[in-house]
C-alpha positions, 0 to 999 in steps of 0.5 A: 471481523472479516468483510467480504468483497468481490474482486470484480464489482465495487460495493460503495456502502462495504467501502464506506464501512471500511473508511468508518473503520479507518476513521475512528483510527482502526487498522486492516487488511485489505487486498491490492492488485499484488498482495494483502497488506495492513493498512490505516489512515497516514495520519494515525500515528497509533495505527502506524505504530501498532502496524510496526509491532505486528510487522515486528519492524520498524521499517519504512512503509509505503502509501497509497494514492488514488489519483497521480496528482496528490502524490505530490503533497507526500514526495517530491516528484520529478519529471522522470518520476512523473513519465514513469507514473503515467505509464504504470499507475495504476498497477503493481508497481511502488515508486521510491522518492524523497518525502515531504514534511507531510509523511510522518518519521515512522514511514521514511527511510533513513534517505528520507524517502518514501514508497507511493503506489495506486493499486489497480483494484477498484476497492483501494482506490475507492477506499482512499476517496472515502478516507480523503487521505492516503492509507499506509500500504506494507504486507502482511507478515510472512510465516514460513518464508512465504507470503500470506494469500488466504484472507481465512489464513491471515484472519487465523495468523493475526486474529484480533490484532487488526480491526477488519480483514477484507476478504477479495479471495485468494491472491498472487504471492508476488509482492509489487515491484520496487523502482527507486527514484532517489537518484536522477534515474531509475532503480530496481530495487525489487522485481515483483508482479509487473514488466520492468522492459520500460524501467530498464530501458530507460 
């Protein structure tokens, strides 16, 4: 099923929808302000697992939020990570910390860490409120080497195998980037969509 959207111009009852979906344990995929990614409530350890086998990886995941001030009931937020979350959330940057007890195995990194963004979109924050919880936030599997963009592609690649594919047209093919805080300073791990002068200067 896939659920139009307009990128610009929230819709609350599309997005009231979509959280049904989530709440009675679906997965979907939804845009963000970089890519499209699966997604599904973070305490559905079935969806989590069927996202796995789609992704055909075990690797850790990243979640979204839609407020700053719960990010820290998932990791453990310093005061660098802190400075640096005021400055670039929202936007399409993903911060790297060391998890809390609430963040299920299956998200974590082998270093117990976990990936948390706030997308600059209005559909996944609005989302989130809906839900009352983070989503879980990885791309779509890449074919060919390259990111899937078209919502009319991902539905023809994944077919059945997602519960709703939210369709906010075409996107950029460029990933988020990717700051680790597991230490006490910054990381790029990744360079993606977003200016990193600040992170580097730092």
């Amino acid at each position: 099923m896939r659920i139009q959207i307009d990128p610009m111009r929230p819709k609350p009852r599309t997005t009231q929808h979509v959280a049904d979906i989530l709440k009675d344990g679906g997965i979907i995929v939804y845009p963000t302000d970089t890519v499209y990614a699966l997604g599904c409530m973070v305490s559905n350890k079935h969806g989590l697992e069927r996202i796995s086998q789609i992704k055909a990886s075990m690797k850790p995941k990243s979640i979204i939020f839609a407020e700053i001030k719960d990010i820290s009931e998932y990791a453990k937020v310093g005061n660098e990570a802190y400075r640096l979350m005021r400055v670039l959330f929202p936007g399409p940057y993903t911060l790297i910390l060391p998890a809390t007890r609430l963040v299920p195995r299956l998200l974590q990194s082998k270093r117990k860490s976990i990936g948390v963004r706030i997308p600059d979109h209005w559909f996944c924050h609005a989302l989130v409120e809906q839900v009352g919880e983070p989503i879980i936030t990885t791309s779509v599997p890449m074919t060919d080497e390259r990111i899937h963009i078209d919502p009319i592609e991902i539905e023809a690649h994944l077919g059945n195998r997602v519960d709703a594919i939210v369709d906010s047209g075409i996107l950029p093919d460029i990933p988020s980037t990717v700051i680790s805080l597991e230490t006490d300073s910054p990381e790029i791990v990744r360079y993606g969509l977003g200016p990193t002068e600040l992170i580097e200067a730092a």
